[in-house]
C-alpha positions in Angstrom: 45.9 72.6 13.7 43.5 75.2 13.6 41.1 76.0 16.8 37.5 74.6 17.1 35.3 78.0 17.9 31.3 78.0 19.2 30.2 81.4 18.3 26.2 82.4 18.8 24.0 85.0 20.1 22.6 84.8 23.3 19.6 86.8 25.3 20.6 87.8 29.2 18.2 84.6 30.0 19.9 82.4 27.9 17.5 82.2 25.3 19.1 81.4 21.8 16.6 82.1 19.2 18.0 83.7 16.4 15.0 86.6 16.3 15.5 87.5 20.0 18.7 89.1 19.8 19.2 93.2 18.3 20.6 92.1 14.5 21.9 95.8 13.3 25.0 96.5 11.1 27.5 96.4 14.3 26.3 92.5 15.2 26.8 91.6 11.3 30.2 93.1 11.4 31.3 91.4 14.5 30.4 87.8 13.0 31.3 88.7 9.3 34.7 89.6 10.9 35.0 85.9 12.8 34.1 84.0 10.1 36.2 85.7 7.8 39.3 85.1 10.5 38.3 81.1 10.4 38.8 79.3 7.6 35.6 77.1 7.6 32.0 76.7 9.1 30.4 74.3 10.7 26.8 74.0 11.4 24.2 71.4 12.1 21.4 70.2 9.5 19.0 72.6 10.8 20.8 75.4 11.0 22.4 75.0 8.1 19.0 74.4 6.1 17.6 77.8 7.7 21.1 79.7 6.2 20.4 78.3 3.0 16.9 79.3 2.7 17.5 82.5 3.5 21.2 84.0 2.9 21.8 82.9 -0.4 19.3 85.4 -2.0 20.2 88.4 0.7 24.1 88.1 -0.6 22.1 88.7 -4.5 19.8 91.7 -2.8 21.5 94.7 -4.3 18.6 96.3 -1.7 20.0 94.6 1.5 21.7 96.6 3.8 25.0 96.9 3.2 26.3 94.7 6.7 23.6 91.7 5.8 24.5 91.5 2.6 28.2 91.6 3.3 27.7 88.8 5.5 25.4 86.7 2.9 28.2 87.2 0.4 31.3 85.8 2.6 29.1 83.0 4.0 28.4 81.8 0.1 32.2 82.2 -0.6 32.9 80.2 3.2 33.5 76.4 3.0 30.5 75.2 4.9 30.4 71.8 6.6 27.7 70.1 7.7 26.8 67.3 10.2 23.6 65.4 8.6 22.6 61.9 9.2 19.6 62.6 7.3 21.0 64.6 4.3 23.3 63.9 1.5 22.9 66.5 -1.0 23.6 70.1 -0.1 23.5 72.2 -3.4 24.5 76.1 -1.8 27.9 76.3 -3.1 31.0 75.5 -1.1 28.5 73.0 1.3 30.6 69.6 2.4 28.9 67.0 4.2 31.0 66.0 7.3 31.0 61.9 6.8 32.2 59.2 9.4 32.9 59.4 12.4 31.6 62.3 13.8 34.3 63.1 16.8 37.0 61.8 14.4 35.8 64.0 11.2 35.6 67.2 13.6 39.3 66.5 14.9 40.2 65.7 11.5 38.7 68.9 10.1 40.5 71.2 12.5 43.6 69.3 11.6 43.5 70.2 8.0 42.0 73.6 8.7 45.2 76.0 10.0 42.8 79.6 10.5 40.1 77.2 12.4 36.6 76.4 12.4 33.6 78.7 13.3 30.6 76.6 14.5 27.0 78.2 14.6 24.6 75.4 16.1 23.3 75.1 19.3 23.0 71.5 19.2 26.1 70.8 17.3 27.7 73.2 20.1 26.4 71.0 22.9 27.5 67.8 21.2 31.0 69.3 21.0 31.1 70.5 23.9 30.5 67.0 25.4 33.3 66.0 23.6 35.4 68.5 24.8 36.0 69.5 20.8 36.0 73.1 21.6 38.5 75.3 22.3 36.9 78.8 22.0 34.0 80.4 22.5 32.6 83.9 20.7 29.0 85.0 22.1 26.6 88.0 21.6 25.1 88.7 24.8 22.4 91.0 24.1 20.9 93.3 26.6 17.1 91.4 26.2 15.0 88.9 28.7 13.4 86.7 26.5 11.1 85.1 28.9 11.3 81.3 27.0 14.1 78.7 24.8 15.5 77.4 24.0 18.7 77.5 26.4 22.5 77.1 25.3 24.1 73.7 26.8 21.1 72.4 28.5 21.6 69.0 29.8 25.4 69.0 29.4 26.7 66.4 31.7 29.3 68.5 33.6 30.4 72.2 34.8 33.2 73.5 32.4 35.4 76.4 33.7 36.5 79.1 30.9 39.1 81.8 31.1 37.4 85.0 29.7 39.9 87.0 26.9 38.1 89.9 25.8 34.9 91.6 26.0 33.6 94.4 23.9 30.4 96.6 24.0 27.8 97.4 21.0 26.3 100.5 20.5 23.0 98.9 21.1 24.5 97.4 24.8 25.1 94.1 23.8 28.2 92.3 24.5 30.7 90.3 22.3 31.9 87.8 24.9 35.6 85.8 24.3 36.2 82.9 26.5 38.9 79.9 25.8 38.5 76.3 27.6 40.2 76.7 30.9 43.8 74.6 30.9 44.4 72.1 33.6 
């Protein structure tokens, strides 16, 4: 059984908005190198809907920078899963709809997934968290005060203690942060 991962960028306030953080060639790296340790991806329906629109023609860009397009290119190669109540049809190549029961699809997707699962949605983090679902946890802190949201885990209905494993420092001062779901 493979592990379930949370993996985003975070500001020093908490403030998850993808255009908040400092995305250079190093950051790219970093999550090219998770996802291409974990053997699927998991996002929510808006996440996923603001990948497709925009990294599907970056991994094409023969003008990208070299670490973007990289990372375009191994996402469109990546089996992506994604939770949609509202969606069926997800054309961007490798895309699976997660059907069923959601806890029970999750567990049964890590099952059948030995190198593990990389999720990238704050929401979809939050609902797995509440279901205890994840087992590790890869964030970006980067060195900014945002000043506004949204917020990772608001409203989650309970402290959780982690055991940190690694840390590692950017050249820009952010943080690549390794923590793992504190046992008993």
């Amino acid at each position: 059984m493979g592990l379930l991962t949370f993996g985003l960028n975070l500001t020093l306030d908490g403030c998850i908005d993808h255009t908040q953080g400092i995305a250079d060639d190093e950051l790219h790296d970093h999550w090219t190198r998770l996802m291409n340790e974990s053997g699927a991806m998991l996002f929510g329906r808006n996440t996923y809907e603001l990948m497709e629109a925009y990294w599907p023609a970056v991994a094409r860009d023969e003008g990208a920078p070299r670490a973007m397009r990289e990372w375009g290119q191994k996402l469109e190669a990546k089996a992506k899963y994604v939770v949609s109540s509202s969606r069926t049809d997800f054309p961007w190549r490798n895309t699976i709809r997660v059907e069923g029961d959601f806890a029970a699809a999750v567990s049964a997707l890590k099952d059948r997934t030995e190198r593990g699962v990389l999720v990238g949605s704050h929401k979809l983090g939050a609902s797995l968290e509440e279901l205890g679902l994840i087992d590790e946890y890869r964030f970006v802190l980067h060195p900014v005060l945002s000043g506004r949201g949204p917020t990772l885990f608001h409203g989650l209905s309970s402290a959780r203690q982690l055991d940190l494993v690694s840390t590692k420092q950017f050249h820009s001062g952010a943080l690549a942060l390794h923590f793992r779901r504190k046992t008993g």
